[in-house]
GUKOL-490571 format. One record per residue (C-alpha): x, y, z. Coordinates in steps of 0.25 Angstrom, whole numbers, padded with zeros to 4 digits, always signed. Example, Ala and Ser with C-alpha at 12.3 -4.5 7.8 and 13.67 -1.06 7.14 Angstrom:
# residues 2
+0049-0018+0031+0055-0004+0029
//
This chain:
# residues 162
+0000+0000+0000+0005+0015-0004+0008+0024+0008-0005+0031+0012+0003+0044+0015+0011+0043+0003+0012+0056-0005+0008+0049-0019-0006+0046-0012-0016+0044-0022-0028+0040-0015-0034+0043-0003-0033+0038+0010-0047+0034+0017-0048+0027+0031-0058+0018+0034-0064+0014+0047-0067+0000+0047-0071-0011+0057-0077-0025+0057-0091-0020+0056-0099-0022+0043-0102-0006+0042-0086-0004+0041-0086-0015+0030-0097-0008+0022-0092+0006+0023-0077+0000+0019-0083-0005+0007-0091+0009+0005-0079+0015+0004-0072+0006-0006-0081+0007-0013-0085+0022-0013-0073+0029-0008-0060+0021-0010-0053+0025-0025-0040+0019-0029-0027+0024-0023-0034+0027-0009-0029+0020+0002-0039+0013+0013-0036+0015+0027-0043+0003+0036-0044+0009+0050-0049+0000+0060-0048+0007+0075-0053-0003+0084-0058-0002+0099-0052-0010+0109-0060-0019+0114-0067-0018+0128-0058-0026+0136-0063-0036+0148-0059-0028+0161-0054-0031+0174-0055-0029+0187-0046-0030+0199-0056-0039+0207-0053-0048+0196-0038-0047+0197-0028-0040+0191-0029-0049+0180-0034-0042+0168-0042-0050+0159-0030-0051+0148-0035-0064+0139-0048-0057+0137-0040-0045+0133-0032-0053+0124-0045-0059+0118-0052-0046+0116-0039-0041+0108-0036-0052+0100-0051-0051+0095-0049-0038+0090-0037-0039+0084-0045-0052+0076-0055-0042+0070-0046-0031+0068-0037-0043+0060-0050-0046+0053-0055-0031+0050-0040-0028+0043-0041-0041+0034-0055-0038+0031-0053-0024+0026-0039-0026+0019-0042-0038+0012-0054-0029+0005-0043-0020+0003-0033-0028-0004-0044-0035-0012-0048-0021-0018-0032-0018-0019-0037-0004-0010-0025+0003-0002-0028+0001+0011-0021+0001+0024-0025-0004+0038-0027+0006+0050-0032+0006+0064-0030+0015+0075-0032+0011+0088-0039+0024+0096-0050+0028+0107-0061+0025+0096-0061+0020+0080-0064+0035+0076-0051+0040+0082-0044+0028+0077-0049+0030+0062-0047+0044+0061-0033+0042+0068-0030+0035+0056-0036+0043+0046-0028+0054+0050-0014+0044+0051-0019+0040+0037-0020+0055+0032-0033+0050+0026-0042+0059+0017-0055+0051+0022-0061+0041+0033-0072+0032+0030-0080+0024+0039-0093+0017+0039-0104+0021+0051-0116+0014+0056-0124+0024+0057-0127+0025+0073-0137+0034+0076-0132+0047+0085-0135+0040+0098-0130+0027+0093-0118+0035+0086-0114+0044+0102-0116+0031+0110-0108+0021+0102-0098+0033+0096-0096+0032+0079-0082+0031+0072-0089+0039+0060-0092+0049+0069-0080+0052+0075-0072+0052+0064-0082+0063+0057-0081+0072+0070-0066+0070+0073-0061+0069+0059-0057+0081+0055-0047+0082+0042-0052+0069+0037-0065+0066+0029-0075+0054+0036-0084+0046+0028-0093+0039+0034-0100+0028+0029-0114+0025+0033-0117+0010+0034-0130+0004+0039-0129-0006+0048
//
């Protein structure tokens, strides 16, 4: 793959959120279909959350509860292992430039527009379920972060029904 900063750039470069759901699968190939051209470059960002992790207490010991710990991680790094072969085998199939990128930060929204701005990307593109407004303030929403926080670079965001 050609150097994304590289001054003889012809494309674009254009992150895109994606996850294991079926609503990031869809507005992935949206934008393939609708936004990606020849000579741009993808950049798959994935910024999990840590899982919640069993707890301990000091009734129980000082023995923290390592092998569920362990457990917990190994599944995640299983799916992430899953979502990155997923998405790159799409992208080698299509020969599309692509590079994977994740960011590990306090929510997805920080983590992709942490990379979007690393990337020096003219465009961040993400699907959305469309969550109502109380739905949306309880749960929080990537897609609405990124509009309210990113400020030199364009969001798209791609409405999918669930």
């Amino acid at each position: 793959m050609a150097s994304v900063n590289s001054p003889d750039k012809k494309g674009r470069v254009i992150v895109v959120g994606i996850d294991l759901s079926q609503i990031s699968k869809t507005a992935f190939q949206w934008v393939l279909k609708n936004i990606y051209r020849e000579g741009d470059t993808l950049i798959l960002t994935h910024c999990p959350e840590l899982p919640s992790l069993p707890s301990f207490t000091f009734k129980s010991g000082l023995a923290p509860p390592v092998a569920d710990w362990k457990e917990k991680l190994d599944q995640m790094n299983q799916e992430i292992r899953k979502l990155e072969d997923e998405y790159q085998t799409i992208c080698i199939q299509q020969k599309i430039n692509f590079k994977a990128a994740g960011q590990s930060m306090k929510n997805a929204g920080e983590g992709i527009l942490k990379v979007a701005v690393d990337e020096k990307a003219d465009l961040i593109c993400v699907g959305t379920r469309g969550l109502g407004t109380v739905k949306r303030a309880i749960l929080g929403s990537v897609s609405n972060y990124l509009v309210h926080n990113s400020l030199t670079i364009p969001v798209l965001v791609i409405p999918i029904s669930a």
